[in-house]
N, C-alpha and C positions, 0 to 999 in steps of 0.2 A: 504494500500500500504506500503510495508517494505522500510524501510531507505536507502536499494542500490536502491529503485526504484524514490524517490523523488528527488525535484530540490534543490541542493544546492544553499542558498542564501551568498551575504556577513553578512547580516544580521541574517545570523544562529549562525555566530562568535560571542563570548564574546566579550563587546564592546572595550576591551583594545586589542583583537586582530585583529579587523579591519582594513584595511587598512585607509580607508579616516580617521574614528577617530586616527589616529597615524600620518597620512599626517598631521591636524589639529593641534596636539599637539608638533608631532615634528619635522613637516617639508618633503615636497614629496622628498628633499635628501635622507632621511633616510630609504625611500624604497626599494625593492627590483624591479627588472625588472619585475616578478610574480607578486609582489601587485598592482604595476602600472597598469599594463595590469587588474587586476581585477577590479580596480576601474572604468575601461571607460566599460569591459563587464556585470560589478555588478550580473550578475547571471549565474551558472554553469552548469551542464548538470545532466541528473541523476548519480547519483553517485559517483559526480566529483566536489568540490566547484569551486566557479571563481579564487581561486589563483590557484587549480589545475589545472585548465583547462589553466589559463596564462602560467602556467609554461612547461606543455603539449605544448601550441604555440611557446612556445621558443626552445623547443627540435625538434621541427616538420620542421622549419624554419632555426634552427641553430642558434639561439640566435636573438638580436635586429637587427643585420645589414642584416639579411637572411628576415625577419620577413619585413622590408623595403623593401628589392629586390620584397617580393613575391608578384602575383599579387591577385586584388581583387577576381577573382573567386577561386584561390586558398587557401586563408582563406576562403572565404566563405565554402570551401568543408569540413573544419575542422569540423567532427562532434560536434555541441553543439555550434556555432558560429554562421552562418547566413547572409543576411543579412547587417542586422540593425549594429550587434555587429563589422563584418568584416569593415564597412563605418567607425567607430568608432576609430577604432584602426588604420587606413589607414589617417583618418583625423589627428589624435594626432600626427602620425612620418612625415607626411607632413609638419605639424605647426614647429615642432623641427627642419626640416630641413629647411623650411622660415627662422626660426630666426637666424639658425648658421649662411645662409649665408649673412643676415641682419647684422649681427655682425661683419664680413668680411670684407664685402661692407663701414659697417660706420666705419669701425677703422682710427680714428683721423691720418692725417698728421703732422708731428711737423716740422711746419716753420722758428717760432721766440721762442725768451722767453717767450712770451704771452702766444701761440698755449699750451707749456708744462705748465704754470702756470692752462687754462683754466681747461684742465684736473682735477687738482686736489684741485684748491684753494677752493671752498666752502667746501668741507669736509674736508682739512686741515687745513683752516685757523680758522673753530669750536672751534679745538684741546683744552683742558685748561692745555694740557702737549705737553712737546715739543718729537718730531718723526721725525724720519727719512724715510722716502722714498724713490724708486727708478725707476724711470721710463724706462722699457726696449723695445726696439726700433729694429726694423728690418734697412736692408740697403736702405730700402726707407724712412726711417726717420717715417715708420709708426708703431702706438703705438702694443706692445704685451701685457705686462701686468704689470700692476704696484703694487711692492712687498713694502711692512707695514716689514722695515729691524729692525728698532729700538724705544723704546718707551722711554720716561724718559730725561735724558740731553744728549743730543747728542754734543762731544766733542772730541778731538783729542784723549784724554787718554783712554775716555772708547769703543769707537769706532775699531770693530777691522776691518781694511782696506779689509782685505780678504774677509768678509762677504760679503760687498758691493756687488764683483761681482760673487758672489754662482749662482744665478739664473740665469743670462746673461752668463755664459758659459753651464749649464746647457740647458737653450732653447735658444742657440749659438746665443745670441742676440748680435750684435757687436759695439751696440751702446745704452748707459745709460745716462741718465740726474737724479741728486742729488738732493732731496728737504729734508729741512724741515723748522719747523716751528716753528715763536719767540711768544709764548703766550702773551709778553708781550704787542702784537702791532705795535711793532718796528722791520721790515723788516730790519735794517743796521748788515751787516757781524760784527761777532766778530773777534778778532785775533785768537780763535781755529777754525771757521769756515772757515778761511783763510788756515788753517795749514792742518787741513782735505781737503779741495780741492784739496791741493796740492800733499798731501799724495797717493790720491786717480787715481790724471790724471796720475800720476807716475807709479802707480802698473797698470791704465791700458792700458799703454804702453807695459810692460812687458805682457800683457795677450793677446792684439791687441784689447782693447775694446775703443772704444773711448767715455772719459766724456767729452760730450757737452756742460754741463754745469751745475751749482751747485743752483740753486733757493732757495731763503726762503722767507716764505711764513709768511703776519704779518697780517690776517683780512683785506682781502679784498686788499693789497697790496702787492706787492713782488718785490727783485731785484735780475737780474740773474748778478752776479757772472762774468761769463766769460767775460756779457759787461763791467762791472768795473776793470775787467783786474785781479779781486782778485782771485789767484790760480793758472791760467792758463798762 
């Protein structure tokens, strides 16, 4: 049987051009939409490998979000699919879609200082350098995403105010809370911590963002700022 007539494996691939061995090595980000899809179908049709054929499903479909719409008899009809393979790929963007709206559903409320410390104290208060953080916030005071602003000494001078709120105009988040963290253990504001708060509620006056509040975070302890009155 000639080579257009055989079944393409993943496994026909040199092993650095595999997908799974590359998901392994360097992660299923570093995927493409075509390898992804070949790792859940693992084998191709005649004369067609599984990234071909993934990438065939994407063009057939219209990319990932047509490939979602389609229904399961409709991948099934995709010659070289089936089945087994169409279950396959219908269960994965199912799962994807539980999770995003898992993620949704759980995104933390911020009540108190607490609520915003919970968020991030075990991984910041690790820290054995000090960082700055930013926590961005929709107008329900619920969490978006919290942005890693600065690493090393975090102080008035070296800090530039403007950075702070990059991200929070960008995904027009209209409400930040400020953290970082004292390695040494010791949660108490400095006087530059003081001066950066204050810096900071200023400019985001000027932008409409509101800092809520300014947290730092010392192992396992923290004091927010605002209830001490420092800055704000």
């Amino acid at each position: 049987m000639g080579e257009e007539n055989s079944t393409y494996r993943i496994a026909d691939l040199q092993e650095s051009e595999r997908p799974r061995e590359r998901l392994e090595r360097l992660g299923a980000h570093t995927l493409s939409d075509q390898e992804l899809i070949a790792i859940l179908i693992r084998v191709g049709k005649r004369g067609q490998s599984a990234i071909d054929l993934g990438n065939h499903l994407l063009n057939e479909f219209g990319g990932l979000s047509g490939l979602q719409r389609a229904s399961f008899a409709d991948i099934c009809a995709v010659k070289g699919i089936g089945a087994a393979k169409a279950a396959q790929i219908k269960a994965a963007i199912e799962l994807g879609s539980r999770l995003s709206k898992k993620v949704t559903d759980d995104r933390a409320v911020i009540h108190s200082p607490a609520d915003a410390a919970s968020l991030i104290m075990y991984d910041m208060g690790g820290l054995d350098h000090e960082e700055m953080w930013i926590i961005l916030l929709d107008t329900r005071n619920q969490w978006v995403e919290t942005q890693h602003a600065y690493a090393g000494s975090v102080n008035s001078s070296q800090v530039r105010v403007g950075e702070l709120f990059k991200n929070a105009v960008k995904r027009n988040a209209p409400n930040i809370i400020l953290a970082h963290n004292h390695p040494s253990g010791d949660p108490t504001p400095s006087p530059d911590d003081v001066a950066l708060t204050r810096s900071a509620v200023q400019a985001g006056k000027l932008l409409d963002i509101d800092v809520l509040d300014h947290l730092v975070i010392a192992r396992g302890k923290f004091i927010s700022m605002k209830e001490k009155g420092l800055g704000f």
